[in-house]
C-alpha positions in Angstrom: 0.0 0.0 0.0 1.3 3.2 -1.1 2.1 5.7 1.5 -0.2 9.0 2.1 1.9 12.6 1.0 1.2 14.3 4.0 2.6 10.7 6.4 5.5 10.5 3.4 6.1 14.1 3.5 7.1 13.3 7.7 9.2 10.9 7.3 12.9 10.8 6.6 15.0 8.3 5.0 18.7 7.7 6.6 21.6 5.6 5.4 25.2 5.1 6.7 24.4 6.9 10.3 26.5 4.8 12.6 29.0 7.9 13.5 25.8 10.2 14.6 25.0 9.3 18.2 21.9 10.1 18.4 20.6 8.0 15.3 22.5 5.0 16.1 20.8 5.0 20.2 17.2 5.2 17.9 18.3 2.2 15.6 19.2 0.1 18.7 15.9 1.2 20.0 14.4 0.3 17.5 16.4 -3.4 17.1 15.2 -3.8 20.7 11.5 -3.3 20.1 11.1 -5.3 17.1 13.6 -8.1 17.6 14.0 -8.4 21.5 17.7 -7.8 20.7 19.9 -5.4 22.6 23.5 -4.1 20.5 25.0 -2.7 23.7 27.5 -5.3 24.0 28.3 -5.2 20.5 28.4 -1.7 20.2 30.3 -0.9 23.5 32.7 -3.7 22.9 33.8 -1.8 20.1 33.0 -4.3 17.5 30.2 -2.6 15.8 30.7 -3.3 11.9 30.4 0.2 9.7 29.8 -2.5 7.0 26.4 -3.4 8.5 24.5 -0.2 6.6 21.1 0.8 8.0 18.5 2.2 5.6 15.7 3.3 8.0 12.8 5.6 7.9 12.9 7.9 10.5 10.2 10.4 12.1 11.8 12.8 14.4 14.3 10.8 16.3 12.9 7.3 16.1 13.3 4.9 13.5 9.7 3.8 11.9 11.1 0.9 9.7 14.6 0.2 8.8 16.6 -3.2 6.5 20.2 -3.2 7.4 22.2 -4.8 4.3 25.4 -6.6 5.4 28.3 -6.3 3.2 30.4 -10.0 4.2 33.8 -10.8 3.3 34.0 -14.4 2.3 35.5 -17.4 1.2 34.1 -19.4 -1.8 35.7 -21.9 -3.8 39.3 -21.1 -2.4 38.7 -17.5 -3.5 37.9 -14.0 -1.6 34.8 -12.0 -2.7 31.5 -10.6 -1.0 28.1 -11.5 -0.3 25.8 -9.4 0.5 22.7 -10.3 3.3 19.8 -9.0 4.6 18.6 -8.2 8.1 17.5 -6.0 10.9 14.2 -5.6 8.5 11.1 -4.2 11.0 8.7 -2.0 11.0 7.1 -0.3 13.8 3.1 -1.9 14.1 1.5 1.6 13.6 3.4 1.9 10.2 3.0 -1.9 8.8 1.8 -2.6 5.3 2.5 0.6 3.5 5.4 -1.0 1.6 8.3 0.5 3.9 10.2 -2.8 4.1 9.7 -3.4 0.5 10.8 -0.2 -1.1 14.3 -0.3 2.0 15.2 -3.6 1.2 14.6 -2.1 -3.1 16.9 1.2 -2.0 19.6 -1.0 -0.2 20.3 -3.5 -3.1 20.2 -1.1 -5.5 23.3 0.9 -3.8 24.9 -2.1 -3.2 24.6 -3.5 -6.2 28.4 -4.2 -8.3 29.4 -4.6 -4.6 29.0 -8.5 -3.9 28.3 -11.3 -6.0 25.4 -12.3 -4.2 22.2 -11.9 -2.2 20.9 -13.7 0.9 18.7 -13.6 3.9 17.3 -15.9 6.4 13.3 -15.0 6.7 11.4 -15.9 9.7 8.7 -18.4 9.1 5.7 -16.1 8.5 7.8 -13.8 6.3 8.9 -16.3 3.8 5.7 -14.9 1.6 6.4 -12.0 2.2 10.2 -12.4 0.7 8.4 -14.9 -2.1 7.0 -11.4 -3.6 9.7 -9.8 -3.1 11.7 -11.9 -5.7 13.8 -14.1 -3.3 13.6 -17.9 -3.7 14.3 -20.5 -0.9 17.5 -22.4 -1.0 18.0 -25.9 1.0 20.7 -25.8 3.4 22.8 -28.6 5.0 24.9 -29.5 7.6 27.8 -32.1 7.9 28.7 -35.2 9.7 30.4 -37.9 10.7 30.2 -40.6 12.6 33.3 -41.2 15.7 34.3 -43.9 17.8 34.8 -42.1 21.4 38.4 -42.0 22.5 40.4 -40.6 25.8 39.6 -37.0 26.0 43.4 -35.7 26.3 43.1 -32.2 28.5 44.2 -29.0 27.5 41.0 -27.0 26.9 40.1 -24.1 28.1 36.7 -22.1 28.6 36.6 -18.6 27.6 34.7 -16.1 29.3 33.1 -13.0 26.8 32.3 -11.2 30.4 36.2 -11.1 31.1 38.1 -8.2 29.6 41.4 -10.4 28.9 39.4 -13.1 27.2 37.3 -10.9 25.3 40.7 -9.2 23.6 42.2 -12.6 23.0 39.0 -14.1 21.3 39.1 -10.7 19.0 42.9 -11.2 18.8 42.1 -14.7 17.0 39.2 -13.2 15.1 41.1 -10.6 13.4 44.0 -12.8 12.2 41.9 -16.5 11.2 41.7 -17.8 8.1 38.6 -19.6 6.9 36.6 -22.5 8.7 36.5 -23.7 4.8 37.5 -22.8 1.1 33.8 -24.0 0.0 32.1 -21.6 1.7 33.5 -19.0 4.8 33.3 -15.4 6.3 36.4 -13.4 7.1 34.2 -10.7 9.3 35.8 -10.5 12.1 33.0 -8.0 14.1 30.1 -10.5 13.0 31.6 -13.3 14.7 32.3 -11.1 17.6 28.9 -10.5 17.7 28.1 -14.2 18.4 30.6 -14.7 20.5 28.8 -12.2 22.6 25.3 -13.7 22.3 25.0 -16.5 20.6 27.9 -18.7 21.4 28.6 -16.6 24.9 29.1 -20.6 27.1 30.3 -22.0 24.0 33.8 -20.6 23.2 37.1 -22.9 24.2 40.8 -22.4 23.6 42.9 -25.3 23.0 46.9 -23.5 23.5 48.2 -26.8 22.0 46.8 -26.2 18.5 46.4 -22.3 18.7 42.6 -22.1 18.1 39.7 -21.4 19.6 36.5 -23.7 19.0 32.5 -23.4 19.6 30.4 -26.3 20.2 28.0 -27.8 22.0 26.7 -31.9 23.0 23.4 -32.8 23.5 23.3 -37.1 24.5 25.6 -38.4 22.2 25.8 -35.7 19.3 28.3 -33.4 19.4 27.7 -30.0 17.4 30.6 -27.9 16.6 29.8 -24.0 15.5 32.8 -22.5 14.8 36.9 -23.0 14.6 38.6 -19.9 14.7 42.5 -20.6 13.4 45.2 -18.9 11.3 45.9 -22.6 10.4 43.4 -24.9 10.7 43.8 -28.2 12.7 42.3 -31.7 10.9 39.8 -33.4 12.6 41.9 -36.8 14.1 44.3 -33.7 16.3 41.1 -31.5 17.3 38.2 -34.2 18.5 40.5 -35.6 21.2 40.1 -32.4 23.4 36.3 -32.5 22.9 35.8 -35.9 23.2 33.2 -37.6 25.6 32.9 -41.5 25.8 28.7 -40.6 24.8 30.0 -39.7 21.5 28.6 -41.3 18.0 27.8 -38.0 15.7 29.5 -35.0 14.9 27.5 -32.4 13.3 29.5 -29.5 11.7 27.7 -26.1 10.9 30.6 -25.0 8.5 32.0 -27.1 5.2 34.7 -29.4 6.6 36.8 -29.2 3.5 39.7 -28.1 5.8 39.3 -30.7 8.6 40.0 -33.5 6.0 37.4 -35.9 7.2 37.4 -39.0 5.3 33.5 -39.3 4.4 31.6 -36.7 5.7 27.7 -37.1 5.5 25.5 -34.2 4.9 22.0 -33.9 6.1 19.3 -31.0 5.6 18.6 -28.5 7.9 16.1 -27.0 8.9 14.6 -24.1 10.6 16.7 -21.1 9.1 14.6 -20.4 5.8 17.5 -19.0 4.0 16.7 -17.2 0.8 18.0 -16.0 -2.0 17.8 -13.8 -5.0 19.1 -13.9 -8.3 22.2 -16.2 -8.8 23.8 -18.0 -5.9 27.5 -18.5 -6.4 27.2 -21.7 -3.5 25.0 -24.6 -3.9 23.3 -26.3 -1.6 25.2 -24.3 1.4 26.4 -25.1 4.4 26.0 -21.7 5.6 28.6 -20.9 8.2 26.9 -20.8 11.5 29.0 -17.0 11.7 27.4 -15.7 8.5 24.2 -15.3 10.2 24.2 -11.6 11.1 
């Protein structure tokens, strides 16, 4: 639904606003209130990514509607280039469906276009419609795995703690200087992963000295799920799984191509939940989407 004149007329349209103060505190405001997410950790951590750029409606000082359009570096097929994703897309409820979103998300891609060499998003449920007429396509996604025999966990792993000041710096330390999880498919953003480690992998994040790198993972029974491996050379699998081994272990599940872990016959499985999209060409198929490329 087009917007009145007089309701257009009021509201103003903002992009790359991050060094104004003022507009950034009404974006995270606005984050809060339509995601339940709060950037103050991110943001006062120092890790907030200028390449994450806002184009948001604003009336007066508070954001109405706003798509954020994420410039990543990445990894695919051994070489360096950029994707480009969508999120932080919201709209206030006493300005939906006047076609904010839509002509945002329009305005975005068309100044970042010749930037990236390709477009993604992962849609909530009841949005994937919504994206559907907006031109995007879903795209299946997959994990990997492999099946272990358990053997003697061998010590030497350390918990991190985001909360700590010391461990904080050395987890960014890593982050700034690690190559890719995987030539197939991997980010090089340092801030974005930053921003899980702050969040979403906050328990999750060990150091193992005797391999230099720092790993994320989980187990739930006899599955263990492994997020992340943050290296400036990346261990193989047979040196890594004895400091995460438990004697309840039959599955690894990967969320990252293990290309670099040299696994002798990994299985790959769908997986679910996500609803990644995408629009136009795809330069991956079938992705394992890093589990750090989610912004």
């Amino acid at each position: 639904m087009d917007i009145p004149e007089p309701e257009r007329i009021c509201l103003d349209l903002r992009t790359e606003y991050w060094d104004d103060a003022r507009a950034r505190a009404a974006f995270k405001t606005f984050i809060s209130n339509i995601h339940g997410l709060d950037f103050s950790a991110w943001d006062e951590g120092g890790f907030w990514d200028p390449a994450y750029t806002p184009f948001s409606f604003f009336r007066g000082d508070t954001v109405v509607s706003s798509v954020c359009i994420y410039l990543l570096d990445v990894v695919i097929n051994g070489e360096k280039t950029c994707l480009a994703q969508i999120s932080g897309v919201g709209t206030l409820p006493g300005w939906r469906r006047r076609g904010l979103s839509r002509e945002l998300t329009e305005l975005g891609l068309a100044r970042a276009r010749n930037k990236h060499n390709g477009i993604f998003l992962f849609a909530d449920a009841d949005a994937v419609p919504y994206y559907g007429r907006c031109g995007f396509s879903p795209i299946d996604e997959f994990i990997e795995t492999t099946q272990v025999t358990p053997v003697p966990n061998c010590g030497g792993l350390i918990k991190l703690d985001p909360g700590l000041p010391q461990d904080l710096e050395m987890i960014h330390e890593y982050a700034k200087r690690r190559t890719s999880v995987s030539d197939r498919f991997g980010v090089l953003n340092d801030k974005l992963l930053m921003f899980h480690v702050l969040y979403r992998l906050r328990d999750r994040i060990y150091r193992i000295p005797d391999l230099d790198c720092l790993v994320s993972y989980a187990r739930t029974g006899d599955k263990l799920s492994v997020f992340d491996i943050v290296a400036e050379n990346m261990p193989r699998f047979e040196k890594l799984y004895p400091y995460l081994a438990s004697a309840d272990d039959r599955i690894v599940e990967f969320h990252f191509s293990t290309d670099k872990l040299e696994l002798l016959k990994p299985q790959r499985k769908p997986l679910t939940g996500n609803n990644p999209m995408i629009r136009g060409v795809f330069p991956v198929e079938a992705p394992v989407f890093p589990y750090s490329s989610r912004a």
